[in-house]
C-alpha positions as CSV (number, residue, x, y, z in Angstrom):
1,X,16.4,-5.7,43.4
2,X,15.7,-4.5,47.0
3,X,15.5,-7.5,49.3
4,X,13.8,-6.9,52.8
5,X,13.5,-8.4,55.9
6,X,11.2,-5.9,58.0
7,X,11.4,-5.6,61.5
8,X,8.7,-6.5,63.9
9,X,8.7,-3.5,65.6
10,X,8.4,-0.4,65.8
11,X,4.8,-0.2,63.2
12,X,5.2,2.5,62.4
13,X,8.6,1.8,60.9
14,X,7.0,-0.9,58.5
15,X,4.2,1.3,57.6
16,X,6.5,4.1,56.1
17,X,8.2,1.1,54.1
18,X,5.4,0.1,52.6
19,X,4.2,3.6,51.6
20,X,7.8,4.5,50.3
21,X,7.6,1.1,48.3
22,X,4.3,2.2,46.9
23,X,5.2,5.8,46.5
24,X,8.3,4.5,44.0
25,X,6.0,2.1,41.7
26,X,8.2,-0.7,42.7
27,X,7.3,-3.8,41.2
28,X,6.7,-7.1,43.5
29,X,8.4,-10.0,42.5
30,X,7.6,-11.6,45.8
31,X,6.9,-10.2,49.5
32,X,9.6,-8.9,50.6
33,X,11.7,-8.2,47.0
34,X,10.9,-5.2,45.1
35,X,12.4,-4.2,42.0
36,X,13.2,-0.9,40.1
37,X,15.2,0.0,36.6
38,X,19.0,0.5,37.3
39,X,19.0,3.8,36.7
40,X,16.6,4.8,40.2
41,X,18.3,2.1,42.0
42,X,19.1,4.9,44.1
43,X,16.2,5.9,45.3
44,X,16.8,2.1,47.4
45,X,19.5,3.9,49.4
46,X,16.9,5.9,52.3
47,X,15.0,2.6,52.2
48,X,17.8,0.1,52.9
49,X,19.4,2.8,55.4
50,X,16.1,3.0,57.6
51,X,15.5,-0.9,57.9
52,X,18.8,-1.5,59.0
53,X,18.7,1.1,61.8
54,X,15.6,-0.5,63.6
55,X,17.4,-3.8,63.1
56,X,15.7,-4.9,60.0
57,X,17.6,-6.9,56.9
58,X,17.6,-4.9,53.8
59,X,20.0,-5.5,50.3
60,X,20.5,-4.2,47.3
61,X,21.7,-6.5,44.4
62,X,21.5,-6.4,40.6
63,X,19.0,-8.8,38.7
64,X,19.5,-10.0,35.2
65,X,17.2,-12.1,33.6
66,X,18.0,-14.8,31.8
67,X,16.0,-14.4,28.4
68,X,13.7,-12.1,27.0
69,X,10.4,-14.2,28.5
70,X,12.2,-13.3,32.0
71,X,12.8,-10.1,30.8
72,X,9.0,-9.4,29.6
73,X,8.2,-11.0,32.9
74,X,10.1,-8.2,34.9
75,X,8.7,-5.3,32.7
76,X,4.8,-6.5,33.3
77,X,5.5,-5.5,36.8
78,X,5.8,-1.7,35.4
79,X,2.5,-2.0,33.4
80,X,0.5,1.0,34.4
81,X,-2.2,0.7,31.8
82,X,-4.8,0.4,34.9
83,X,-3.5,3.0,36.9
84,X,-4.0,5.0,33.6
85,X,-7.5,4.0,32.9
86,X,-8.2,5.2,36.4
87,X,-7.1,8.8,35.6
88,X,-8.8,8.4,31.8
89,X,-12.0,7.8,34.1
90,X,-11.1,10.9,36.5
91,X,-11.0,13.1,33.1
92,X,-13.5,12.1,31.6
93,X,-15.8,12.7,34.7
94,X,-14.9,15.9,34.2
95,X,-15.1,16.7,30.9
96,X,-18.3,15.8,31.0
97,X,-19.2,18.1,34.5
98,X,-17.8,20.8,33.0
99,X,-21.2,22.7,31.9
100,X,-22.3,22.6,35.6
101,X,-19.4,23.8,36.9
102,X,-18.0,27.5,37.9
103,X,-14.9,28.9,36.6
104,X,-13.0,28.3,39.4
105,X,-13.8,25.0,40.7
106,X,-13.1,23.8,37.0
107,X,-9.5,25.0,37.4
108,X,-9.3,23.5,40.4
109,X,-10.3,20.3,39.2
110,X,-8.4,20.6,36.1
111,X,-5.4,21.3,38.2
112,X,-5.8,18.0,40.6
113,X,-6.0,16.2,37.2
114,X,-2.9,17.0,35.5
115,X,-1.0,16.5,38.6
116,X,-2.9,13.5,38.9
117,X,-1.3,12.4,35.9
118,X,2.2,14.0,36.4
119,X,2.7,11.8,39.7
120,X,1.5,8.5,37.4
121,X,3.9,9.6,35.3
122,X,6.8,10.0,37.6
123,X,6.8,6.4,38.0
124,X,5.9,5.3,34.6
125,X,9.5,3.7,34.4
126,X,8.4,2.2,31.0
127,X,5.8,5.0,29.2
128,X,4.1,3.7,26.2
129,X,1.0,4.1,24.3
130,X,-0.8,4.7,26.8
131,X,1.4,7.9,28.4
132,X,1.4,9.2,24.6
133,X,-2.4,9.0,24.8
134,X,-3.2,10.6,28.4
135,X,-1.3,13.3,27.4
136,X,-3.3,14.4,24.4
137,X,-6.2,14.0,26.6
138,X,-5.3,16.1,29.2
139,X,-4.9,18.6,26.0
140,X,-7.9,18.1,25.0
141,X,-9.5,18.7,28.2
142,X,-7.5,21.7,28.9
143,X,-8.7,22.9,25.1
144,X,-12.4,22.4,26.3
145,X,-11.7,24.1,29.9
146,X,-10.7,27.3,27.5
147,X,-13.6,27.1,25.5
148,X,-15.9,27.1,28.2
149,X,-14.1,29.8,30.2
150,X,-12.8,31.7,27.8
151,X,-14.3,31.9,24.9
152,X,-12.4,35.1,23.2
153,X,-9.0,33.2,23.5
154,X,-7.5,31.8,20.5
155,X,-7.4,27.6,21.0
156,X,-3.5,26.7,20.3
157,X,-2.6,24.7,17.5
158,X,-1.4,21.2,18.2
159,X,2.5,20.7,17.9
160,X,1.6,18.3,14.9
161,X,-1.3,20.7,13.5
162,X,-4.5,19.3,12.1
163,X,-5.9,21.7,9.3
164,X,-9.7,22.3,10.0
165,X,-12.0,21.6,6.7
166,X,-15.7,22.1,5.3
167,X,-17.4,19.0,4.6
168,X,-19.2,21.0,2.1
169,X,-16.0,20.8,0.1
170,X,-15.7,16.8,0.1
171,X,-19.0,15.4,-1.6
172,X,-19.3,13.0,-3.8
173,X,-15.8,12.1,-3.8
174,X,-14.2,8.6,-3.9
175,X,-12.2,7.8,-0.9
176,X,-9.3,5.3,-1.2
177,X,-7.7,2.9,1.5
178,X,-5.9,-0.4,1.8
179,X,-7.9,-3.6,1.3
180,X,-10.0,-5.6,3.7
181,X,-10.1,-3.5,6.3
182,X,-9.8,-3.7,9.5
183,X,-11.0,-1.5,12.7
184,X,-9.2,1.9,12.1
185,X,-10.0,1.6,8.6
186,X,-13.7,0.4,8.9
187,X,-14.2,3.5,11.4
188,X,-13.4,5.9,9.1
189,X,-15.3,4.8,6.5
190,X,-18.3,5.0,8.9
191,X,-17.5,8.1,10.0
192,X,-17.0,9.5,6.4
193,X,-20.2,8.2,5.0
194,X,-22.7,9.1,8.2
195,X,-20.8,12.6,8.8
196,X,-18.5,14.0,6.1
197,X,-19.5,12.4,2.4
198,X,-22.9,11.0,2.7
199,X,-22.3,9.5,-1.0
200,X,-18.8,8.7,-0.9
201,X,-17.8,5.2,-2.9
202,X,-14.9,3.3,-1.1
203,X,-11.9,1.9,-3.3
204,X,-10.0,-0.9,-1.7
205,X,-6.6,-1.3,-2.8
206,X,-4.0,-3.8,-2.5
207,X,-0.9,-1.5,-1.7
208,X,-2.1,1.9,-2.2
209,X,1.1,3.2,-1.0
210,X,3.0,1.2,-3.4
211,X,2.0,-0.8,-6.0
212,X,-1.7,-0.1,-6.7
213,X,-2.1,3.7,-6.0
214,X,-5.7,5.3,-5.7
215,X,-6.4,7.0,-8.9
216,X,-5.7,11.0,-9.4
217,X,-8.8,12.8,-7.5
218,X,-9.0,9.9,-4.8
219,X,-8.8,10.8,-0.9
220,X,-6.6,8.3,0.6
221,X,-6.9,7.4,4.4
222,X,-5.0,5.0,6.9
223,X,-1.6,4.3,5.0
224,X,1.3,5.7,4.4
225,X,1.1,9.1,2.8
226,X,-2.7,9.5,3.2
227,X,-4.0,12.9,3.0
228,X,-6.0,11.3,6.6
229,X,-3.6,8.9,8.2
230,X,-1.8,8.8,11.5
231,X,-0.4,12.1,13.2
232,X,1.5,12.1,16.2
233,X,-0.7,9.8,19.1
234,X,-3.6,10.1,17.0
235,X,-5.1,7.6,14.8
236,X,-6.9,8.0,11.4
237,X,-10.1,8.0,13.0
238,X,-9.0,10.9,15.4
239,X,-7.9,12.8,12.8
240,X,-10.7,13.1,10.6
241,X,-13.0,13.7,13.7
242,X,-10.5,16.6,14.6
243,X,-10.5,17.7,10.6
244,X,-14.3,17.8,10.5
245,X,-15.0,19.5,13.6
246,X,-16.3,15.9,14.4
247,X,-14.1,15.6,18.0
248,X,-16.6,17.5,20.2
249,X,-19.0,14.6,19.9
250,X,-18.4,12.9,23.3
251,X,-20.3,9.3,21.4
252,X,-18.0,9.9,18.8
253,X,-15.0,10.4,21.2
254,X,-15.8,6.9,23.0
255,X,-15.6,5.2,19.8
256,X,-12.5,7.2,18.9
257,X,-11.4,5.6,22.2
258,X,-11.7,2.0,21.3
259,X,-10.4,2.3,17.5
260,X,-7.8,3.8,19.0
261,X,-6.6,1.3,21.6
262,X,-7.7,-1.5,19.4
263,X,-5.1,0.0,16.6
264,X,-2.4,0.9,18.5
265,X,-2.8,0.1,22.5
266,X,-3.1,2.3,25.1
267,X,-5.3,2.7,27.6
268,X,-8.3,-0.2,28.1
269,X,-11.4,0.4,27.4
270,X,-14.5,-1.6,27.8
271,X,-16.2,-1.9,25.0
272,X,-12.7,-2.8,22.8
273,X,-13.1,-6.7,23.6
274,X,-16.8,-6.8,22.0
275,X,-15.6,-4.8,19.0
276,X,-13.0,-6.8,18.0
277,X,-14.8,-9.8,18.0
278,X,-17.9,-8.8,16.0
279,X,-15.7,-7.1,13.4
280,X,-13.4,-10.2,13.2
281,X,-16.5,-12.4,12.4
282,X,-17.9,-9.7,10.2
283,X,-14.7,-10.2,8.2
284,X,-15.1,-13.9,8.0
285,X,-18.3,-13.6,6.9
286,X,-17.9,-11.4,4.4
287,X,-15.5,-11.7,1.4
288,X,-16.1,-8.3,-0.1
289,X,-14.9,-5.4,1.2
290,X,-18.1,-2.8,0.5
291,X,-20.4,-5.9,1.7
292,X,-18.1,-6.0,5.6
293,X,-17.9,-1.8,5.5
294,X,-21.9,-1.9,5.5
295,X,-22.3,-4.4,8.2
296,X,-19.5,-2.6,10.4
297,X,-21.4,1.1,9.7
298,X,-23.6,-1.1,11.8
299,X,-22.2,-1.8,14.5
300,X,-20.8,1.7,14.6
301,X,-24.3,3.3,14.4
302,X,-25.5,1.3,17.6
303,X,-22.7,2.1,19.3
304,X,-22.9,5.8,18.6
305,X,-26.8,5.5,19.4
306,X,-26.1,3.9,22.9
307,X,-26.3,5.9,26.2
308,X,-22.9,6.6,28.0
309,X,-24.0,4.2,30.9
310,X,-26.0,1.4,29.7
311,X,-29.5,0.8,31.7
């Protein structure tokens, strides 16, 4: 905990403190006390030094807090789920721009958005869900900068590999997961039935990873040792999209988006609050599972039919 008393003069003294502060991702408990984990209390040290030469009050101490509610209090200062919806935005931007644009501005821009992301990182004292997800993003987007530039390359395989496969080889087929459903689960059955097995039938188990497992022949997705389940930052619904070929569809990548942070965290996205509500009263509403998966395909099929920016 850095504890400061600036001096009046000179400015320009106070400004560099305040960028410095900023520049560190030092949380605020109050004005004038700043905090940063033990392990960059360092990085105090030019800080503290530079006050006290233009006559300035500046400290150093160790803060402990008293309970885990303290503690959680602290750590909220580090949240940079904001600052990494920003970048998400920056990305996205140009993802989409990348059509329009030449080769080398595209490299450029690509460039000022992984560093982008490397300095949010350097001060993501705390990375969670949300790191994890920018960076397969920023894969992504380099994947797609590749394929628009240089088509002859070869597009490199994901540390955690997910096998492409031909929907043409999964009709018909019964498709197994765990009982009333809930958002990852209802979005893949969407996406299986409107874009992989038109006829599929659903079966709903109890503990398909346990005691009630799917019958011999079944697909099983979103539990434990699903053929289509969770691999590495990606959810269920990611990974069928990336199985089928499915995860060029920016519509489908915005819902991909929202499953995902509504399943695991992340980064924040807009339309997650509205989702989880209509698809929490769908559930109350309805007592059987096929009965709540048809009125969620719903809600999925507007959302895949709206425009990126509402008019």
């Amino acid at each position: 905990m850095l504890c400061l008393t600036l001096p009046t003069q000179p400015n320009a003294v106070r400004l560099r403190v305040w960028r410095a502060l900023k520049t560190l991702g030092c949380g605020a408990l109050r004005d004038g006390v700043y905090v940063l984990p033990e392990a960059q209390a360092a990085l105090f040290d030019p800080l503290v030094a530079e006050v006290q030469a233009h006559g300035g009050q500046a400290s150093v101490l160790e803060l402990s807090a008293r309970d885990e509610t303290r503690r959680a209090e602290v750590l909220a200062l580090f949240d940079r789920s904001e600052a990494y919806a920003h970048w998400q935005t920056e990305a996205h931007a140009l993802l989409d721009a990348l059509p329009t644009l030449e080769e080398t501005e595209a490299r450029r821009r690509w460039r000022g958005t992984a560093e982008a992301l490397q300095a949010l990182q350097r001060i993501d004292y705390y990375p969670g869900a949300a790191a994890e997800q920018a960076n397969a993003e920023l894969a992504a987007l380099r994947q797609a900068l590749d394929a628009c530039f240089s088509r002859g390359e070869p597009v490199a395989q994901a540390p955690h590999g997910i096998a492409r496969l031909d929907a043409r080889k999964f009709q018909g087929k019964r498709w197994a997961t765990r009982a009333r459903p809930w958002v990852d689960r209802l979005a893949c059955a969407w996406l299986i039935r409107r874009f992989i097995d038109p006829a599929a039938q659903f079966l709903w188990l109890v503990d398909p990873a346990g005691t009630t497992p799917p019958p011999r022949g079944a697909l099983g997705f979103d539990y434990d040792g699903a053929r289509f389940t969770h691999v590495g930052a990606r959810v269920s619904f990611e990974v069928l999209a990336a199985a089928f070929g499915l995860d060029a569809d920016a519509r489908l990548q915005r819902i991909a988006r929202t499953v995902h942070f509504l399943d695991v965290g992340g980064i924040p996205v807009p339309e997650a609050a509205g989702m989880e509500a209509v698809l929490a009263g769908m559930r109350e509403v309805h007592a059987d599972d096929d009965q709540l998966c048809l009125a969620a395909a719903a809600v999925f099929d507007a959302l895949h039919a709206a425009p990126a920016t509402p008019t």
